[in-house]
C-alpha positions in Angstrom: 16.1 -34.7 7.5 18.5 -37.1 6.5 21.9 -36.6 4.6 20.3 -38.1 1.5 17.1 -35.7 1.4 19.5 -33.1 2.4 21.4 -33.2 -0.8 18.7 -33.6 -3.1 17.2 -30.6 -2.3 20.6 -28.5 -2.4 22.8 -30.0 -4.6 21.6 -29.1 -8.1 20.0 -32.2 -10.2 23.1 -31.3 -12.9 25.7 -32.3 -10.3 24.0 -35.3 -8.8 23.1 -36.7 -12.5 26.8 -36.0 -13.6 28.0 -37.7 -10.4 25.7 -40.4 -10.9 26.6 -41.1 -14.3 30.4 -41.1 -13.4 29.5 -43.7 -10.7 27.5 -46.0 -13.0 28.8 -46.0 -16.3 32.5 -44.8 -16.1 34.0 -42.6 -18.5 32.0 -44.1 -22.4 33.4 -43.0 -25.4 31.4 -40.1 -27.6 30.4 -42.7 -29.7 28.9 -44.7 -27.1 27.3 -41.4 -25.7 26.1 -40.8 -29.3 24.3 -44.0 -29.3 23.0 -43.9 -26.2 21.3 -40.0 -26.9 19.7 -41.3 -30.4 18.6 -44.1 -28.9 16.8 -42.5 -25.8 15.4 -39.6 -28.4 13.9 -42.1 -30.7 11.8 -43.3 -27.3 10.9 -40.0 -27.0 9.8 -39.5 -30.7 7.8 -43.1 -30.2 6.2 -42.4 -27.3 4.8 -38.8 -28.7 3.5 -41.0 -31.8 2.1 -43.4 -30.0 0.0 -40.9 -28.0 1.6 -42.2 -24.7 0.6 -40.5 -21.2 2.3 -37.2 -20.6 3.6 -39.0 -17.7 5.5 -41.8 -20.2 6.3 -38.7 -22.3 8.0 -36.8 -19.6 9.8 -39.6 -18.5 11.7 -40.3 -22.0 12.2 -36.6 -22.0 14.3 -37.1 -18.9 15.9 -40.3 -20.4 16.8 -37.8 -23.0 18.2 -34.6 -20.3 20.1 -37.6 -18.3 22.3 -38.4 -21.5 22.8 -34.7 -22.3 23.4 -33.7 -18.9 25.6 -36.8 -17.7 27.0 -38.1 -20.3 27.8 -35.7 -23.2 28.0 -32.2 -20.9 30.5 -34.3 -18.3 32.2 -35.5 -21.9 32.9 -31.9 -23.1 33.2 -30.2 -19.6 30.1 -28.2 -20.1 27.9 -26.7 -17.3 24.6 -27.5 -18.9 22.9 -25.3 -16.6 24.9 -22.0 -17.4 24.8 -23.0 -21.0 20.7 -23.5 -21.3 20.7 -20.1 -19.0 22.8 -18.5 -22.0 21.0 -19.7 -24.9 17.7 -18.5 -23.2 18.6 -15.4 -23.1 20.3 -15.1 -26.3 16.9 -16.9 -27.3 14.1 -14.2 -25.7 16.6 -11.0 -27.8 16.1 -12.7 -30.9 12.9 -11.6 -33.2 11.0 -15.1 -34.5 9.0 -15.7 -37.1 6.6 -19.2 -37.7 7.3 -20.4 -40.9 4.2 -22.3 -43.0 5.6 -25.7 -42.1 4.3 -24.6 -38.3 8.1 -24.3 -37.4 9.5 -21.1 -35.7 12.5 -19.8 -36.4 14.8 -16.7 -35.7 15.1 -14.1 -38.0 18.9 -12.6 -38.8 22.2 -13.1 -37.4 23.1 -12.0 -34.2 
């Protein structure tokens, strides 16, 4: 196996984006990282309206992860992994309720 395939299958995709990221666009500014996200989300939002393939769908979804995850979690220092692990499971304690607009929400503080 080579080094290459090696590390894709044991480094975890957060460190390789973050590294990638680093390596490719520097260090942007939050702004420019700000732009970037609402620029990839609004893809995303298109590509639902549009009725695109799943497959077009999932890949602005991942347009969308690679800015959060390599940009704007390397920006703030965040492991994005432990921090989508917490809010999981803050997430499956909570009690939820669907509201009529279709929308689900959580019900209280916690």
């Amino acid at each position: 196996m080579s080094v290459y395939l090696e590390t894709v299958f044991l480094e975890p995709i957060e460190i390789r984006l973050k590294r990638w990221h680093k390596e490719t666009m520097g260090d942007p500014t939050l702004g420019a990282i700000l732009l970037k996200l609402e620029e990839e989300y609004s893809e995303l939002l298109e590509a639902v309206a549009l009725a695109k393939t799943p497959q077009q769908i999932g890949e602005e979804m991942a347009d969308v992860y690679i800015v959060m995850v390599g940009a704007l979690s390397r920006h703030f220092k965040i492991d994005f992994t432990a921090a989508l692990e917490e809010k999981y499971l803050k997430n499956v304690r909570r009690t939820w309720e669907k509201l009529p607009n279709g929308i689900h929400r959580h019900v209280g503080e916690d």
